[in-house]
C-alpha positions in Angstrom: -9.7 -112.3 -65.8 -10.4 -109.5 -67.6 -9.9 -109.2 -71.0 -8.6 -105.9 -73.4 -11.1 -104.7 -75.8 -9.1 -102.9 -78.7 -9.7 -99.1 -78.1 -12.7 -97.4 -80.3 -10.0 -95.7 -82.7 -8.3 -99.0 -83.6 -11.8 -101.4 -83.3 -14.1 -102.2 -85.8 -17.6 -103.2 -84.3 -19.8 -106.2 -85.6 -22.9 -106.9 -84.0 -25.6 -109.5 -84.7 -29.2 -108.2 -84.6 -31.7 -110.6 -83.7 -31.4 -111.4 -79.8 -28.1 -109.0 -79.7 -29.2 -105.5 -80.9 -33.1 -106.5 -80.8 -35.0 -108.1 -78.4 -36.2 -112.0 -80.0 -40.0 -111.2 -81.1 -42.5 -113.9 -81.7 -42.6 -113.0 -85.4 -39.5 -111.5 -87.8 -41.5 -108.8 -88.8 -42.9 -107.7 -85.3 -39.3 -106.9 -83.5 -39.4 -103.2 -82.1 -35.8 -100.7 -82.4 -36.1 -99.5 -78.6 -35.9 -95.3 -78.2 -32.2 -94.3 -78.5 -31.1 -97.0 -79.7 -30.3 -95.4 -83.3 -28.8 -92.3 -81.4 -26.4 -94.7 -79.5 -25.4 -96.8 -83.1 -25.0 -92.8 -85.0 -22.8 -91.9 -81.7 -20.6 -95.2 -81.9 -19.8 -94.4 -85.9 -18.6 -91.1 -84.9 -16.2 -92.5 -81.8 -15.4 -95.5 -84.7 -14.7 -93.6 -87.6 -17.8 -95.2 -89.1 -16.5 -98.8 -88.4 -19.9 -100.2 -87.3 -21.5 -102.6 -89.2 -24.4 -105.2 -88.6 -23.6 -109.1 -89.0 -27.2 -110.8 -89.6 -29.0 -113.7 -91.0 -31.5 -111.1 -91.9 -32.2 -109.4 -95.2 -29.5 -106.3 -95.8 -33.0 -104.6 -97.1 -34.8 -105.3 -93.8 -32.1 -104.2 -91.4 -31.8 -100.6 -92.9 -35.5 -100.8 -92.9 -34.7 -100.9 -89.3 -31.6 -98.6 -88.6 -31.3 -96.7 -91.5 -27.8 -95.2 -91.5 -27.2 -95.8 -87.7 -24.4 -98.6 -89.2 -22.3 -98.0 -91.9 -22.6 -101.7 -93.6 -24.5 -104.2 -93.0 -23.7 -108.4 -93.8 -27.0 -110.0 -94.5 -27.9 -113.6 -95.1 -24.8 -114.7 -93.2 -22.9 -113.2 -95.4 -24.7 -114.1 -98.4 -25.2 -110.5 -99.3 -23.2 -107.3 -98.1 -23.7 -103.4 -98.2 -20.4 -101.6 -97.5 -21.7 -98.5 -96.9 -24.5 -96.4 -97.0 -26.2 -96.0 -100.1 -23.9 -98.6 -102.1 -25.7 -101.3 -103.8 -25.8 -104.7 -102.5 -23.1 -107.3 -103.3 -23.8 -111.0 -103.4 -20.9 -113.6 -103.9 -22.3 -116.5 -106.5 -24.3 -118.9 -104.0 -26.8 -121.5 -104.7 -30.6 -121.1 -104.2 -32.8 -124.1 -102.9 -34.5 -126.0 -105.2 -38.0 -125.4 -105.3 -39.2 -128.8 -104.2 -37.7 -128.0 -101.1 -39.5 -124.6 -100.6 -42.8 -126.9 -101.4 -41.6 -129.6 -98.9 -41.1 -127.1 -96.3 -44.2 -125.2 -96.6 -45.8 -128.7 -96.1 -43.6 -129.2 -92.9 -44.9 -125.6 -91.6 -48.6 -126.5 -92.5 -48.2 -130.1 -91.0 -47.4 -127.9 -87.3 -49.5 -125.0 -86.7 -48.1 -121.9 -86.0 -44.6 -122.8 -87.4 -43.9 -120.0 -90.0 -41.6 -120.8 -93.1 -39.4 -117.4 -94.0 -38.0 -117.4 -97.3 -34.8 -116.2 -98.6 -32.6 -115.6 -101.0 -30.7 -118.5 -100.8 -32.4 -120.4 -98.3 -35.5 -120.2 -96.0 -36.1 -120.6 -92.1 -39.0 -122.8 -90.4 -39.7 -120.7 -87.3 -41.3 -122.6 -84.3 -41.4 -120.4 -81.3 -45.2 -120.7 -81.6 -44.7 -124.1 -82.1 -42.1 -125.3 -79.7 -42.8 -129.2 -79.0 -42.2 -129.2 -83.7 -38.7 -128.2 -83.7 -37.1 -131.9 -83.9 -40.4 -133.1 -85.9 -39.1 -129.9 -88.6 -35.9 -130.5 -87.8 -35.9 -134.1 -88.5 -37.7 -133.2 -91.9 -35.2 -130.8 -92.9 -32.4 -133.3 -92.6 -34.4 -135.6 -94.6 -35.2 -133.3 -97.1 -31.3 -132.2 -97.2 -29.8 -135.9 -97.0 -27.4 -136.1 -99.4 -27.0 -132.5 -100.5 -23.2 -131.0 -100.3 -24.2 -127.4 -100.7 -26.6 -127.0 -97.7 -26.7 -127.0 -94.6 -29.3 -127.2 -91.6 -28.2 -124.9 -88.4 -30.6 -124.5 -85.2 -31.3 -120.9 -84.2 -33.6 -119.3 -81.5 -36.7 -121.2 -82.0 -36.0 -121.3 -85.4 -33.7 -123.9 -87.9 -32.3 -122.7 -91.0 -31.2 -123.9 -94.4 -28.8 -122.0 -95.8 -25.4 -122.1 -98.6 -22.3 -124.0 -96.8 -20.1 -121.3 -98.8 -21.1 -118.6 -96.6 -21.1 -118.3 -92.8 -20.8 -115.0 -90.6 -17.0 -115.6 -90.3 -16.5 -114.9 -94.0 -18.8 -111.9 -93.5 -16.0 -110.7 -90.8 -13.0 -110.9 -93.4 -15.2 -109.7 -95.9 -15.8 -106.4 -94.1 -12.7 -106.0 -92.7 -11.2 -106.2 -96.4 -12.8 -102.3 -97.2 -12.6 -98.9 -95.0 -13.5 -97.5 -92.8 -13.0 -101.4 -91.1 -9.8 -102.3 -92.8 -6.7 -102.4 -90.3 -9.1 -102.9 -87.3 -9.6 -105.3 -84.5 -13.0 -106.7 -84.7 -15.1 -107.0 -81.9 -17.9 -109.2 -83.0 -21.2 -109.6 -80.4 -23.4 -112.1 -80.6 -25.8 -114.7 -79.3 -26.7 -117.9 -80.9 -24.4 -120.4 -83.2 -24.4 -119.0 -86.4 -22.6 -116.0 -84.7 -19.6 -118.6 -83.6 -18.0 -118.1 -87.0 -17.7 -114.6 -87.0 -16.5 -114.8 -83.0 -13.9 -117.1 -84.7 -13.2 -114.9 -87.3 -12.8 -112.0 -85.0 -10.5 -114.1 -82.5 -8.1 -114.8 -85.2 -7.9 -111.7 -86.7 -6.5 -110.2 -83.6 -9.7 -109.0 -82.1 -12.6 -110.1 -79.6 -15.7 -112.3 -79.6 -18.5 -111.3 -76.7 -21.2 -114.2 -76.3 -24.4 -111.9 -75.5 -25.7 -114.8 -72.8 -22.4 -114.7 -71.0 -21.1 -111.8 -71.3 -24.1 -108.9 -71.0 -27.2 -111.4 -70.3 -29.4 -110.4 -73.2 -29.9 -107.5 -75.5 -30.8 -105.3 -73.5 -27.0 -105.4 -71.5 -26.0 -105.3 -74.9 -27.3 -101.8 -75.2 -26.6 -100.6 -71.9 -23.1 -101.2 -72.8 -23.7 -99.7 -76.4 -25.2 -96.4 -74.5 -22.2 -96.7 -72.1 -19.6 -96.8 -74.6 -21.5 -93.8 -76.4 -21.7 -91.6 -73.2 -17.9 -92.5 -72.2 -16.7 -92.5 -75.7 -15.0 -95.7 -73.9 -15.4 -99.4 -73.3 -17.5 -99.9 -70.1 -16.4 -103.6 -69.0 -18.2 -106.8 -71.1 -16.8 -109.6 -69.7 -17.4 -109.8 -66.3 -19.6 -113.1 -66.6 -16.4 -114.8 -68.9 -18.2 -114.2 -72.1 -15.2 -112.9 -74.0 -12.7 -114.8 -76.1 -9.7 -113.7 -77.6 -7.0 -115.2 -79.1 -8.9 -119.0 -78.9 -11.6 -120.1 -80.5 -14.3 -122.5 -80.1 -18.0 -123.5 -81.1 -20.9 -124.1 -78.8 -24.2 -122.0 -77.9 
């Protein structure tokens, strides 16, 4: 069945960057922005009234490091720290940091498997193991171990990658909080993402009226995802994105 995507006057467009917008790259730091890519985002403000916005685990600072102004705001840190528009500072809601014997721990954990990097945040770091595959349930056992008994954290799987990060923050609350200011207030979210920390914002977007696209399902991997992007900008329309059933709207539900 296919299902409505709210037109680009009334929609407000949240996309995920790692897997979704990017291609996954071995290492953070070495993910490439294909050619066009930042034409098609600049094209998709214009068509949105500027209600694009990226919805990341990743540093606010390293995604306009990436785009520039090719989104109007950006939700870093799931949420942990926003940028409403361009050139505003960066808000973060109160959250708790880790303490620091957990940043020693997990450096040990990351030296104890080779070529598992530990990425550090804010408010919580990463253990990345594509390098590394056969040590994700080694480090994810660890982390659990390390976090047993703490109410604040949390330990959620990733591509190749677990993360500890704040239970007060998730994607989801990214979604309301952008949809709170203009140019996203009195839109219909449609959310894009790939992995299961972007289940809270499809969740988010389902239940505020709008749509949640699963990247897998719904476009195959990024690069569908940008097909459809350059579509969209071409057509100044919606080319179909849910042929494979990877949209949901008006139900939610968690999964990979």
């Amino acid at each position: 069945m296919m299902l409505a995507i709210p037109p680009l006057d009334r929609a407000a467009l949240l996309l995920d960057l790692d897997g979704t917008l990017l291609d996954i790259a071995p290492r953070p730091d070495a993910v490439v922005v294909p050619p066009g890519l930042i034409d098609d985002l600049h094209a998709l403000r214009w068509l949105a009234g500027d209600a694009v916005a990226v919805v990341t685990g990743r540093l606010v600072e390293t995604v306009d490091a990436l785009l520039g102004d090719a989104v109007f705001a950006v939700a870093g840190e799931h949420g942990g720290a926003i940028r409403h528009a361009p050139g505003r500072s960066v808000e973060r809601p109160p959250l708790p940091s880790p303490p620091g014997e957990w940043l020693v721990a997990a450096e040990r954990l990351a030296l104890a498997h080779p070529g598992t990097l530990l990425e550090h945040k804010p408010h919580g770091f990463a253990l990345h193991f594509r390098a590394a595959p056969l040590a994700g349930p080694a480090l994810h056992a660890g982390l659990l171990r390390l976090l047993a008994g703490s109410t604040a954290f949390e330990v959620l799987p990733a591509h190749m990658l677990w993360e500890v990060r704040p239970r007060a923050t998730d994607k989801g609350k990214a979604v309301v909080a952008l949809l709170a200011q203009p140019p996203f207030y009195g839109r219909l979210p449609v959310f894009v993402g790939d992995d299961v920390t972007d289940e809270d914002g499809i969740t988010a977007a389902v239940a505020m009226g709008g749509v949640g696209l699963r990247v897998k399902e719904a476009f195959g991997d990024a690069a569908g995802v940008r097909a459809w992007l350059k579509a969209t900008a071409a057509n100044r329309c919606w080319p179909s994105a849910d042929r494979r059933s990877g949209a949901e709207r008006g139900r939610t539900s968690r999964g990979m």
